[in-house]
C-alpha positions in Angstrom: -25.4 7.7 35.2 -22.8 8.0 32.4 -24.5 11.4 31.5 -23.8 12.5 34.8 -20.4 11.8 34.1 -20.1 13.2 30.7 -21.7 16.4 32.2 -19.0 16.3 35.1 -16.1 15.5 33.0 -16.9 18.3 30.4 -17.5 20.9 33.1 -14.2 20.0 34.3 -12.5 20.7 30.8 -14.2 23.8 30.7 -13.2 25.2 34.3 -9.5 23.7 33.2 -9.8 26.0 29.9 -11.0 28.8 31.7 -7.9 28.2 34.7 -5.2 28.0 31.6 -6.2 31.0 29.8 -6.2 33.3 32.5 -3.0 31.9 33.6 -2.1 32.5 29.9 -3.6 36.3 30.0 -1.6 36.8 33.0 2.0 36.2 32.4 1.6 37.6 29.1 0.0 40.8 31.2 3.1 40.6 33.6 5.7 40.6 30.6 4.3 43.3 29.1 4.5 45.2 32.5 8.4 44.1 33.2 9.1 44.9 29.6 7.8 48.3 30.0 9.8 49.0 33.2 12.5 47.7 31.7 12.2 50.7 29.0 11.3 52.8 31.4 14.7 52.4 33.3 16.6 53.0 30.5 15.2 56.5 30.1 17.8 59.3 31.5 18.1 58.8 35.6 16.6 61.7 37.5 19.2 63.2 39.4 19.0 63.6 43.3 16.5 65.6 44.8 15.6 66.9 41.4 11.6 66.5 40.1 12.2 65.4 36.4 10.3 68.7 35.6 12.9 70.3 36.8 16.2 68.2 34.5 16.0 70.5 31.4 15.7 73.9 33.3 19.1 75.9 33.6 
């Protein structure tokens, strides 16, 4: 009986690992992604129904 528990308890820990590194993975994903928009929006602003292609043409 108190291997059954060892093997329950220690599955737990693992499935709790496993839970707090992909939380981990994730926000670290989501700040990458909100710090490249962030750059992204700082670029020059495209100007009213004008294709960004078209900015540097005269």
């Amino acid at each position: 009986m108190d291997f059954l528990f060892n093997v329950l308890i220690w599955a737990g820990v693992v499935i709790f690992a496993i839970f707090i590194i992909g939380f981990m993975a994730a926000a670290k994903l989501n700040k990458r992604q909100d710090e490249d928009r962030a750059s992204q929006s700082c670029a020059e602003p495209i100007r009213e129904g004008e294709k960004p292609s078209n900015q540097n043409r005269n």
